[in-house]
C-alpha positions in Angstrom: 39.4 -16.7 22.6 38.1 -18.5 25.6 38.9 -19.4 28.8 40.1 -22.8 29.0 39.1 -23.6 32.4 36.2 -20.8 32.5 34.1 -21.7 29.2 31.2 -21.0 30.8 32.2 -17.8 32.9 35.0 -16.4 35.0 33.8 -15.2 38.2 35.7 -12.2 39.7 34.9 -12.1 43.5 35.9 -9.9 45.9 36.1 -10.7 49.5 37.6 -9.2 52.8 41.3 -10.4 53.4 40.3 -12.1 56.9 37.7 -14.1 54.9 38.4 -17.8 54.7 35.0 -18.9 54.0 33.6 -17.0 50.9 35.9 -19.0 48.5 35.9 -22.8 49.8 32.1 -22.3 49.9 31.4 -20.7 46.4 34.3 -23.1 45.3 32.0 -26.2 46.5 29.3 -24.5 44.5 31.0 -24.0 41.6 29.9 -26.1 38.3 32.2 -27.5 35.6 33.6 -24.6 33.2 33.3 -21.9 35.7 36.3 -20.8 37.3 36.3 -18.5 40.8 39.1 -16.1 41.2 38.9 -14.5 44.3 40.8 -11.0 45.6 41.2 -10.0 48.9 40.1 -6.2 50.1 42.8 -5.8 52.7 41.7 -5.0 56.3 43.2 -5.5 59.6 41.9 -7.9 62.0 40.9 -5.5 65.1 38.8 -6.3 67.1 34.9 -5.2 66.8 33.3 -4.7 70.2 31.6 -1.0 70.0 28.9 0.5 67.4 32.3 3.1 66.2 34.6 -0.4 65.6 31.6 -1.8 63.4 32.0 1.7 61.5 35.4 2.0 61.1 35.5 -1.9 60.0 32.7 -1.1 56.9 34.5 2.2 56.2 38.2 0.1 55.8 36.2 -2.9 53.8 34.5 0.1 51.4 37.9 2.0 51.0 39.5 -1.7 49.5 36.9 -2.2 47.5 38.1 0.1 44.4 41.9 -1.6 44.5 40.6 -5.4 45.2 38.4 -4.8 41.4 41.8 -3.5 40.0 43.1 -6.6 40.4 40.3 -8.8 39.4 39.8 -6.7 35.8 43.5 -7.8 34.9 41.9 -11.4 34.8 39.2 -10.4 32.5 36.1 -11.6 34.3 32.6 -12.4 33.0 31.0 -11.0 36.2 31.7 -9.6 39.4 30.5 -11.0 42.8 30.9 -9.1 46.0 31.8 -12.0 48.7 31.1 -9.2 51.4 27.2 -9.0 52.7 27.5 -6.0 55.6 28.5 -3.7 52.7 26.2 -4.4 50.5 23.5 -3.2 52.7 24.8 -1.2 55.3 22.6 1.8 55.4 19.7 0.2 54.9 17.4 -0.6 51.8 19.5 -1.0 48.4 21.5 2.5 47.7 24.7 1.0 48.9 24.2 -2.0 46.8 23.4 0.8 44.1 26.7 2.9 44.6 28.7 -0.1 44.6 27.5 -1.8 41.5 28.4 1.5 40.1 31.9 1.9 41.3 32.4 -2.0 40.3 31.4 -1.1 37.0 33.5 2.5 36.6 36.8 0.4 37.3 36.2 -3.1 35.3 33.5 -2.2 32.9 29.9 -2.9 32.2 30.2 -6.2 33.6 27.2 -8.1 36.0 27.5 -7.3 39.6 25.6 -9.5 41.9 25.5 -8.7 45.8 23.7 -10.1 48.9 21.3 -7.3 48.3 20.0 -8.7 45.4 20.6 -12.0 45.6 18.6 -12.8 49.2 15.1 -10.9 47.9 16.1 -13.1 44.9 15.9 -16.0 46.7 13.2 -15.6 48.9 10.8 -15.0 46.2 12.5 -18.5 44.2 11.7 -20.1 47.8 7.9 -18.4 48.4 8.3 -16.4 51.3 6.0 -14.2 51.6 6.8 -11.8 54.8 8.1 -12.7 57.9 11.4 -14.3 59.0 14.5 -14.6 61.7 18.3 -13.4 60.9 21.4 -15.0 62.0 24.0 -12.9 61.8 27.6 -12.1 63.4 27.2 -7.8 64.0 26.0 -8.0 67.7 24.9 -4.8 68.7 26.3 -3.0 65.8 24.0 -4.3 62.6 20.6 -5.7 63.6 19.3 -1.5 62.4 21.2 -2.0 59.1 19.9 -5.9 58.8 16.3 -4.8 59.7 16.0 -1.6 57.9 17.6 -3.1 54.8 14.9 -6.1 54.9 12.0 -3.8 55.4 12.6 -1.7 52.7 13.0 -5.7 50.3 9.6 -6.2 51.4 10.1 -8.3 54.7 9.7 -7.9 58.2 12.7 -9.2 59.9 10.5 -10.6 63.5 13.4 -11.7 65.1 17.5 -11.5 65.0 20.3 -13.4 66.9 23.8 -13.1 67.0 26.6 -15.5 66.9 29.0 -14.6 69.5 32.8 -13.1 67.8 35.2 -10.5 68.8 37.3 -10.3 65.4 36.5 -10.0 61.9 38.3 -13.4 61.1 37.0 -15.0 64.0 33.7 -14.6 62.6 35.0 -18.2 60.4 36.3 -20.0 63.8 32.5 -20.0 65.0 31.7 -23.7 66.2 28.8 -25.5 64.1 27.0 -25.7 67.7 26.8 -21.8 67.8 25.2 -21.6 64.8 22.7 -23.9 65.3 21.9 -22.0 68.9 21.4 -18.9 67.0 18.6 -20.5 64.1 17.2 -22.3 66.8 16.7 -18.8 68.6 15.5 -17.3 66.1 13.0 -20.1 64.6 9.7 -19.8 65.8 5.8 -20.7 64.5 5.6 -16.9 63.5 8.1 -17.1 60.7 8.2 -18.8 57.2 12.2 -19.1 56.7 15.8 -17.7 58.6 18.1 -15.9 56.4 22.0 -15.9 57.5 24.5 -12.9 57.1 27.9 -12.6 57.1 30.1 -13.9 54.3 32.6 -15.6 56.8 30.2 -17.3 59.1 30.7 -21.2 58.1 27.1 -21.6 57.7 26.0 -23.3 54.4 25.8 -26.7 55.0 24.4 -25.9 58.4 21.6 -23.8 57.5 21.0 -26.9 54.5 20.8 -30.0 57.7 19.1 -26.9 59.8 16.2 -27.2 56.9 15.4 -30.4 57.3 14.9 -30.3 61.1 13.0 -26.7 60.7 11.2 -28.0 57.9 11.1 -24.4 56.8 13.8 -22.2 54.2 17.3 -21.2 55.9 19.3 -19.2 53.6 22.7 -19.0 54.0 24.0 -15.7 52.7 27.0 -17.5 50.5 25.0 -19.9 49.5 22.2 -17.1 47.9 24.9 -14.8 46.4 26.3 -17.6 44.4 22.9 -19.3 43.3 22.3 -16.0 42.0 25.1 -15.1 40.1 25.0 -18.7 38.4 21.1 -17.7 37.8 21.8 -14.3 36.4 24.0 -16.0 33.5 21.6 -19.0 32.7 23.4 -21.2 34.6 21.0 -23.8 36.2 23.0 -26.5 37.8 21.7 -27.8 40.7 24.1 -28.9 44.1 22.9 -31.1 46.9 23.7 -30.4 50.3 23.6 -26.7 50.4 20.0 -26.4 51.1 16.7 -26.4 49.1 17.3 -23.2 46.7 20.2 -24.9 45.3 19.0 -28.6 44.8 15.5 -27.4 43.4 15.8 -23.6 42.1 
């Protein structure tokens, strides 16, 4: 039988237990007959102020990974989607994104897995961008070598990065709209073609959408990107205004 709700598919998605903006964001996003169930990976909320905190943050987020997919199997989902974008590339390039999909798939089965990894180079190329561009992100001083490492080996060359100021992991989703915007317009510049946003619970999508039309140039927020692709990956091409150009057009 089908899913009532989720005749088209059932999305499990995983996301960090301090995240409050990975679910109202894809839930925006989401199209008729698709239904979002979303399960926390428990981590504290300590703070994040040295490289060895950033660690031990990505090491407890890893560890919940394998009990958060327990959970979502029980609701028989069409395809996985990790709300979670340090993970997926920490380490640079796409072997974490690699060793995830495949402990996804040992616990709920051969299902799709779609990940920031693959879903920003996905959307990139739907967008035309052909090299260079800025990173918004909330990992000061502990993820700009991750970030730039991750988007050299994609084909990119990351020519600038700025961070939004945060001391906690769920303060990341308390950052003011105004701090955002200071960070694209930091990074923006005549010497890149688009800005790409990270972190899963920086409220950024409908900011990096109004950022494009004053920028006139791509700004990908990572939610935003994760979703698209996921919905793209199962032939489904509804389009959403006001969450930026890959949605509304690609």
């Amino acid at each position: 039988m089908t899913n009532t709700l989720g005749w088209r598919r059932v999305y499990g998605i995983a996301t960090p237990s301090v995240n409050t903006v990975v679910q109202p964001e894809y839930d925006d996003l989401r199209p008729a007959g698709v239904v979002n169930h979303t399960e926390g990976m428990h981590i504290p909320n300590d703070p994040v102020r040295t490289p060895e905190d950033g660690i031990e943050l990505i090491r407890r987020i890893d560890e919940a990974l394998e009990n958060a997919v327990d959970r979502l199997a029980t609701c028989r989902p069409d395809h996985i989607v990790l709300g979670i974008s340090a993970e997926s590339i920490w380490g640079g390039g796409l072997e974490p994104a690699r060793r995830i999909e495949a402990r996804i798939r040992a616990r709920a089965g051969d299902l799709p897995v779609t990940q920031a990894a693959d879903a920003l180079p996905a959307a990139l190329a739907a967008l035309g961008i052909s090299r260079r561009i800025g990173v918004v992100h909330p990992y000061a001083g502990i993820g700009e070598g991750h970030l730039v490492g991750f988007f050299e080996e994609v084909g990119y060359d990351v020519v600038r990065t700025e961070a939004v100021r945060v001391t906690t992991p769920a303060e990341i989703a308390h950052t003011a709209p105004q701090e955002i915007v200071r960070a694209v317009r930091e990074v923006d510049g005549d010497d890149i073609e688009a800005i790409v946003q990270f972190g899963a619970n920086l409220p950024a999508g409908r900011i990096a959408a109004a950022a494009e039309i004053w920028l006139g140039k791509p700004v990908i927020a990572v939610n935003v990107a994760t979703y698209w692709y996921a919905l793209r990956r199962d032939g489904i091409s509804d389009k959403v205004e006001g969450y930026g150009s890959l949605f509304s057009r690609h």
